[in-house]
N, C-alpha and C positions, 0 to 999 in steps of 0.2 A: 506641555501636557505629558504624562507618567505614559509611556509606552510598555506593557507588560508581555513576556511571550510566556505560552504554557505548551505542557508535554501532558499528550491524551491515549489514554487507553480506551477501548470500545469494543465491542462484543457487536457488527454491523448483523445480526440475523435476522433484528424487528426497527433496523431502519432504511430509511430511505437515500443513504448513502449521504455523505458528508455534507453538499449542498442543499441549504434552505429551498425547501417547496412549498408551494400553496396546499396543505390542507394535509399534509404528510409529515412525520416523524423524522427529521433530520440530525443531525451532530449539531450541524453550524447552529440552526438554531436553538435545538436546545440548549446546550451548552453557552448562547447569548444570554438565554432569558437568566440563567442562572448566574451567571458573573455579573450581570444586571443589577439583582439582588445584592448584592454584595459591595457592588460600585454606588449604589442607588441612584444610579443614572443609567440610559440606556447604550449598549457597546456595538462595534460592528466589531465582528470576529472573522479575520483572513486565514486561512489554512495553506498548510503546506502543498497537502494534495486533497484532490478532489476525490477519493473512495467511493467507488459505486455503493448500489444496494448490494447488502450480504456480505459487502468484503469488511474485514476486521482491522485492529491496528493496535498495536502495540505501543510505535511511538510516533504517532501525527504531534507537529506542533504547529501553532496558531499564534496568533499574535494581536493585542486590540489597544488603544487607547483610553485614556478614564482620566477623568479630573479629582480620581478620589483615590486617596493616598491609602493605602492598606500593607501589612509584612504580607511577604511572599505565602505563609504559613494560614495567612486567612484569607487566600484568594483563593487556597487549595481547600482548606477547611469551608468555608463558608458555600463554596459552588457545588463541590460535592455533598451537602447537607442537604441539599436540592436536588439533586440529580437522580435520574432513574438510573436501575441496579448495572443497567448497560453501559453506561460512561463512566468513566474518570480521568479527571485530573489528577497527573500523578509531580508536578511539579510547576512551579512559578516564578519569572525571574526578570524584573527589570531589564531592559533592553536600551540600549540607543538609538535615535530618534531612523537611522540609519537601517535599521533592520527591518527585513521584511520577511516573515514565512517562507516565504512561496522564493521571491527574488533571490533573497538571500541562501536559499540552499546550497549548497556544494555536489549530493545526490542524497538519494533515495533508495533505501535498498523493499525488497517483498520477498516475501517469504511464501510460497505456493506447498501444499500440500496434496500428495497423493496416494489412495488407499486399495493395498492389494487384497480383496475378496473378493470369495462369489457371493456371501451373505452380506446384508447391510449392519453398521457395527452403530445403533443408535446413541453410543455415548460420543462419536464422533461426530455425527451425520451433518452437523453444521461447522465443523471444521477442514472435510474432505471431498477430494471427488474420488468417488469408488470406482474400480477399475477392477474387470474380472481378470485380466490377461496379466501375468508377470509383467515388469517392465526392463528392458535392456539397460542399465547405470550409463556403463560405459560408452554404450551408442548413442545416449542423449547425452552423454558431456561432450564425444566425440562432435555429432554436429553443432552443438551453440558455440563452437566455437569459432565459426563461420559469422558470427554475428557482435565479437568483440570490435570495439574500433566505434568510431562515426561513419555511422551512415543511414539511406535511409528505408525507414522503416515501414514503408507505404504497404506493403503486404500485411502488415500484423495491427496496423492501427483500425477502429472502427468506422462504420461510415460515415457517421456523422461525426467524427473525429473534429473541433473545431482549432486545433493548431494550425499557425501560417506556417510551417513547416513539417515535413516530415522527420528530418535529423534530427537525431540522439545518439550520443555516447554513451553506450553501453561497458561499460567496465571491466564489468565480471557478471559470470554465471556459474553457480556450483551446484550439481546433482551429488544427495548423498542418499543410502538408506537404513536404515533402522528399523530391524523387523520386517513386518508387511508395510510399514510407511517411507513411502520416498517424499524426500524433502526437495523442492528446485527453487534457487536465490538469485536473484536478478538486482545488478546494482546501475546506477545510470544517472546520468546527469538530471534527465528528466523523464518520463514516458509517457507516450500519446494515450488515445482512450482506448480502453481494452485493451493495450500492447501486452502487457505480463499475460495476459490470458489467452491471447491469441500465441504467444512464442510458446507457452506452457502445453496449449494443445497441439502445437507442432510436435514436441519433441514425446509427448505422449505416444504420437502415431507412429516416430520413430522407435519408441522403445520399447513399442509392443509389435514391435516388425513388421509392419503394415509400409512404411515405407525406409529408407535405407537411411544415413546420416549425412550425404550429400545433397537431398532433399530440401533443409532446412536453408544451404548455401542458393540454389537453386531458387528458391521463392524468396531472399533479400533481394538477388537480384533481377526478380522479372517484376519488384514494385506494383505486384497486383491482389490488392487482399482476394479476390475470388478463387484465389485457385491454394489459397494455405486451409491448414485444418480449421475444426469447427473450436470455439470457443469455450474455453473451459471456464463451469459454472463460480459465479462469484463465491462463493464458501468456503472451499480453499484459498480464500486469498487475503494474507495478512500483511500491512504495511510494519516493518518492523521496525525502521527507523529512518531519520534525515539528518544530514551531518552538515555543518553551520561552521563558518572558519572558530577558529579559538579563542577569539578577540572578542569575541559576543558572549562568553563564558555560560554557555547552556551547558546542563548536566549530561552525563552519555545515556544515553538511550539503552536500558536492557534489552538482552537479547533472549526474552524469554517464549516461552509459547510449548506448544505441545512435545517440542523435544528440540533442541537447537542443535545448529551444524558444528559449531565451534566445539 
């Protein structure tokens, strides 16, 4: 059976985060019903991550099964003919039976956004979290970098976090800014629930000087989420892409969105 993986784009402001719910507007699901159409059979759709409500994504990809044989070009065309103005499908591509979304990843990178004003900038308002206070650059790249390497992340993951571990490899993290917007990227093997939002509101509190850059080293190590900062809102928070060995020939993930780092 034809194994197919896709690459999604989505606008998370009017859904209910990636995972199917009962009686709520999800990715997973709608983007099933719609490939459905298309396979004329019914599909189960695996993602790479799971996006809450309100966080966005660039390049989530997914992967399902189908007994119905179609070009790459009309699994793209046909799902998106369907699809509300929030999703897309932005690519399609045979796979080996061997791959897996989720399994198969290598990492994940996010892309978090933050807005320096004291006014609210409504053409933004669902891409940022507004912030009145300047933010320090270099004392929030200063402390994450207490946080490269494996380890664990029991401070920054949510409560009901349902991982049997809390370690993650964390890769890289880059604070840059442009303008009144600061950009912070978080790359990683995997990350728990709420992890990029909880690290992101750490280093927020660093780098509005409320607390120092040794701080953030300080709460990896005392593995207790009650005592790190408060959570920063899903809206700033874009999945930008997932990287897949080379052998499975998926397309590169654009790196685009309201202004990129590179």
């Amino acid at each position: 059976m034809p194994k197919i993986a896709i690459g999604i784009e989505y606008d998370g402001t009017a859904l209910a985060g990636w995972q199917a719910q009962r009686g709520q507007r999800s990715v997973q699901q709608t983007l099933a019903e719609a490939i459905a159409r298309v396979a004329d059979e019914p599909v189960v759709l695996q993602g790479a991550g799971r996006t809450d409500a309100g966080v966005h994504a660039l390049g989530q990809v997914a992967h399902f099964e189908t007994r119905a044989r179609r070009r790459p070009r009309q699994w793209v065309l046909g799902a998106n003919s369907t699809l509300p103005d929030d999703i897309r499908v932005q690519w399609a591509v045979e796979v080996p039976d061997e791959f897996d979304a989720r399994r198969s990843a290598l990492a994940r990178r996010y892309r978090y956004l933050v807005l320096e004003a004291a006014v609210d900038a409504p053409l933004l308002r669902t891409r940022v979290w507004r912030r009145r206070e300047p933010l320090d650059v270099a004392a929030m790249t200063a402390a994450a970098v207490a946080w490269l390497g494996e380890n664990d992340f029991s401070s920054f993951r949510a409560a009901g976090c349902q991982s049997r571990t809390p370690m993650r490899r964390l890769t890289a993290v880059r604070v840059a800014r442009s303008g009144r917007l600061v950009a912070l990227e978080f790359t990683a093997n995997a990350f728990l629930h709420h992890m990029v939002r909880n690290l992101v509101g750490t280093l927020v509190e660093i780098g509005e000087g409320r607390r120092p850059p040794g701080w953030a080293g300080e709460l990896l190590a005392a593995r207790d989420r009650r005592l790190a900062a408060e959570t920063a809102p899903a809206r700033g928070l874009t999945l930008v892409d997932v990287a897949y060995p080379e052998r499975f020939g998926l397309p590169c993930a654009p790196s685009r969105g309201p202004w990129p780092l590179e």
